[in-house]
C-alpha positions in Angstrom: 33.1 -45.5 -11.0 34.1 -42.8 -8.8 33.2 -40.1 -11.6 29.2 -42.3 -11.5 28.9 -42.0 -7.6 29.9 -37.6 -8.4 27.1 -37.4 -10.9 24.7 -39.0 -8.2 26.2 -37.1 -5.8 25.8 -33.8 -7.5 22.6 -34.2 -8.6 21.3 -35.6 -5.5 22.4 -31.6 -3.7 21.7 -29.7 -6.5 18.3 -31.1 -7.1 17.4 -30.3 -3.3 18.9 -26.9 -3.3 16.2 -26.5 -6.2 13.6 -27.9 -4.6 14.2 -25.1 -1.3 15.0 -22.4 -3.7 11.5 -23.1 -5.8 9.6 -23.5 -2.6 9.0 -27.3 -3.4 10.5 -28.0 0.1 9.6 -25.7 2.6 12.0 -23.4 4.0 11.6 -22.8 7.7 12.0 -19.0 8.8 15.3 -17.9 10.3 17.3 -21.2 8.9 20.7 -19.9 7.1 21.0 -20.9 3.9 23.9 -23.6 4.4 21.5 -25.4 6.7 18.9 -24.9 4.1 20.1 -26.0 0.9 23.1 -28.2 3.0 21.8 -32.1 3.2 23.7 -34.6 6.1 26.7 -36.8 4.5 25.1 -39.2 6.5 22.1 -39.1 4.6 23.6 -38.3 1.2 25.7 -41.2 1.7 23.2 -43.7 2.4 21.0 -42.8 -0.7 24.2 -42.9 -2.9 25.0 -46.4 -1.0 21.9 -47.9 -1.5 22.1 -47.5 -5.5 25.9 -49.5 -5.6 26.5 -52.0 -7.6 26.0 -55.5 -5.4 29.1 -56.9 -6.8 31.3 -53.8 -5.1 32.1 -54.3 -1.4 31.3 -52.0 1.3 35.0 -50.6 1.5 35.7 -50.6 -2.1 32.4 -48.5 -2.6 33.8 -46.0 0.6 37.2 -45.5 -1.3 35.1 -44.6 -4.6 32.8 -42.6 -2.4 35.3 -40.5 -0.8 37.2 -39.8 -4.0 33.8 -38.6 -5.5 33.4 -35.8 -2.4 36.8 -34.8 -3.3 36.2 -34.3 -6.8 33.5 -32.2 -6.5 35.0 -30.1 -3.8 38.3 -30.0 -5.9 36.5 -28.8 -9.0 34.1 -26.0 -6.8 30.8 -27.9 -7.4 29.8 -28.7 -4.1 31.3 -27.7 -0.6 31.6 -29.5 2.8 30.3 -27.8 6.2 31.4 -29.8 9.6 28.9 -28.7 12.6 29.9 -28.6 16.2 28.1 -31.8 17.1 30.8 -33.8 14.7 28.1 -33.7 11.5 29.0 -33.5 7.9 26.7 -31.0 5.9 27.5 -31.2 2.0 25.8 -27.8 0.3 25.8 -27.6 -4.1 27.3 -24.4 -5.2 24.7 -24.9 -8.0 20.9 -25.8 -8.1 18.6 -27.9 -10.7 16.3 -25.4 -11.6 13.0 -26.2 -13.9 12.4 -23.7 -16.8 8.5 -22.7 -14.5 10.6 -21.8 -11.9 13.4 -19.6 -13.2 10.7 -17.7 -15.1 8.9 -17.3 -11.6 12.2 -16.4 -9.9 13.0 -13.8 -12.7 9.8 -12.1 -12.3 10.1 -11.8 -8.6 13.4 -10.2 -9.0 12.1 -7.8 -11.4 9.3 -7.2 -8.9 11.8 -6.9 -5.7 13.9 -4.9 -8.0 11.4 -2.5 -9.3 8.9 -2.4 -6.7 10.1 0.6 -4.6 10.1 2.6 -8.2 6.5 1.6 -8.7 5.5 2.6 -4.9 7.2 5.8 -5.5 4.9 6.2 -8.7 1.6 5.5 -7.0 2.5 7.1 -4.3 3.1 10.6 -6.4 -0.2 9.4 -8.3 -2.2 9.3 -4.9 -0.4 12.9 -3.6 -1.7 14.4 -7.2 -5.1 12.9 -7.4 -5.2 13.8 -3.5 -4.2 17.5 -4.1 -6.1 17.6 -7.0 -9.3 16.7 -5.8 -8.7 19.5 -3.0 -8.3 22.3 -5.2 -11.2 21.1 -7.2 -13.1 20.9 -3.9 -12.1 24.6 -2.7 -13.1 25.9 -6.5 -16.0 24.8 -6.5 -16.6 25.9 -2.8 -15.2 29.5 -3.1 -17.6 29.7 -6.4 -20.9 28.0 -4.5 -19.5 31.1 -1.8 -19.9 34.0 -4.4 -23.4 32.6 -5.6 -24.7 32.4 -2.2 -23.3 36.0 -1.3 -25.2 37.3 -4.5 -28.6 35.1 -3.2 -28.3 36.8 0.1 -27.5 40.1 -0.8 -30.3 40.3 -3.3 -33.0 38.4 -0.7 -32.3 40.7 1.5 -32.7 43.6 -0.8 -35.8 41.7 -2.2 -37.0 41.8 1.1 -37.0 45.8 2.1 -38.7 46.1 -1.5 -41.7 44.2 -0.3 -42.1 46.1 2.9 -42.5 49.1 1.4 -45.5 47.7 -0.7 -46.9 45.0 2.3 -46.6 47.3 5.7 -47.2 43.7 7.7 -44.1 42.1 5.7 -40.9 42.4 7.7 -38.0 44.2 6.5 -35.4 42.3 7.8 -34.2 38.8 6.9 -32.8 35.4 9.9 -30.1 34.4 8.0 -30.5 30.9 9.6 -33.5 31.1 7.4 -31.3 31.5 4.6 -28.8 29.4 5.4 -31.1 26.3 5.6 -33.7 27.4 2.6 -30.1 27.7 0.1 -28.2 24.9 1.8 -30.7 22.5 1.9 -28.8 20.1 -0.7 -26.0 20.3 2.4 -27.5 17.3 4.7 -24.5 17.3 6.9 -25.3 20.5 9.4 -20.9 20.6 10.4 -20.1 21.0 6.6 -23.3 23.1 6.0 -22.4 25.9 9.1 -18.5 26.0 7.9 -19.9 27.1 4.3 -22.4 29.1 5.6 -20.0 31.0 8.0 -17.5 32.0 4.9 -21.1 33.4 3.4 -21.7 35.4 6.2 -18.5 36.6 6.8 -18.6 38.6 3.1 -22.0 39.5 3.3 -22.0 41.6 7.0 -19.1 43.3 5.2 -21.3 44.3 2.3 -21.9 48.0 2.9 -25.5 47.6 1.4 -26.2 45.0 4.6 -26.9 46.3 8.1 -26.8 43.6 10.8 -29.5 43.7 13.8 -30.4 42.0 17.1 -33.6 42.1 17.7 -36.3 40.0 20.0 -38.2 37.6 18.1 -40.4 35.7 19.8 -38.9 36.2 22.8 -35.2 35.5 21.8 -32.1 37.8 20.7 -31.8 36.9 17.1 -29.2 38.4 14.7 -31.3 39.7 10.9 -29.8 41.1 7.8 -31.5 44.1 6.9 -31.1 46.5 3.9 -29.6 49.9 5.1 -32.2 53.1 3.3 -30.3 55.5 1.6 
């Protein structure tokens, strides 16, 4: 009888620490895991009590009850927690576990397990799409810089040409003018000026390329203009 009442028994803790560990019973945050998978003697005892045989006697069914606790503690299945307020906690070393869940608890181990491996990955994925991106940006920027030289230089060449044939044809070049008639596929004006300033840079140090100020309409505006030889 006493061997009955430690099957009950057992089952009855190891079912619930199965139920907390599968998330079937909610596990409030910040409750240690003796309080969580632990159930009250009092309570245990009651449940088992209610399922006695009629024809056993309250004291007789306390004797077999008691004998059953010890058992289990004897043989490491369950253990027995007493509280400061005088209660009895009994905790199964063990939980009833459905095939679902162990499957879902193994694949959240692997995941906890491999998880900082597989940030580390995307992470290094990220940095080399990230970096290369960039250097596909600033390659294709230095050689949109070289083209733009070459167009500038050659306008401005273009441009001294056609004075000398058309005396009301200024010889000189704005290289705003530039700027905006080769740039105009550029709608942002911040990233259009940084290009255009690396443009400018090589081209005033082009020994072919003489920079001016002159008064245009009444302002001081900087022109390109092809130095005679």
């Amino acid at each position: 009888m006493a061997a009955d009442v430690a099957v009950h028994l057992l089952s009855t803790l190891e079912k619930h620490r199965g139920d907390v560990t599968c998330g079937n019973l909610k596990r409030k945050r910040g409750l240690s895991d003796i309080d969580a998978f632990s159930l009250s003697e009092v309570d245990v005892y009651a449940f088992i009590s209610a399922l006695k045989d009629k024809t056993i006697s309250q004291d007789e069914f306390d004797d077999i009850y008691q004998l059953a606790v010890k058992d289990l503690v004897d043989n490491e299945e369950i253990d027995t927690v007493r509280r400061d307020n005088g209660i009895n906690l009994l905790i199964a070393r063990n939980a009833q576990i459905s095939l679902g869940c162990r499957l879902r608890l193994k694949l959240s181990s692997i995941a906890r397990k491999w998880r900082l491996e597989f940030c580390t990955l995307v992470a290094l994925f990220l940095g080399y799409t990230f970096a290369l991106t960039k250097i596909r940006r600033a390659t294709a920027e230095k050689k949109r810089v070289k083209e733009l030289v070459k167009y500038t230089i050659e306008h401005v060449r273009e441009r001294m040409v056609e004075s000398m044939h058309d005396p009301t044809m200024a010889p000189y070049v704005i290289p705003e003018q530039i700027r905006d008639n080769a740039l105009s596929d550029i709608h942002s004006s911040a990233k259009r000026q940084k290009l255009w300033s690396r443009v400018r840079s090589v081209v005033e140090s082009n020994a072919n390329i003489q920079l001016k100020q002159l008064e245009i309409q009444g302002d001081i505006t900087d022109v390109f203009e092809w130095k005679s030889s």
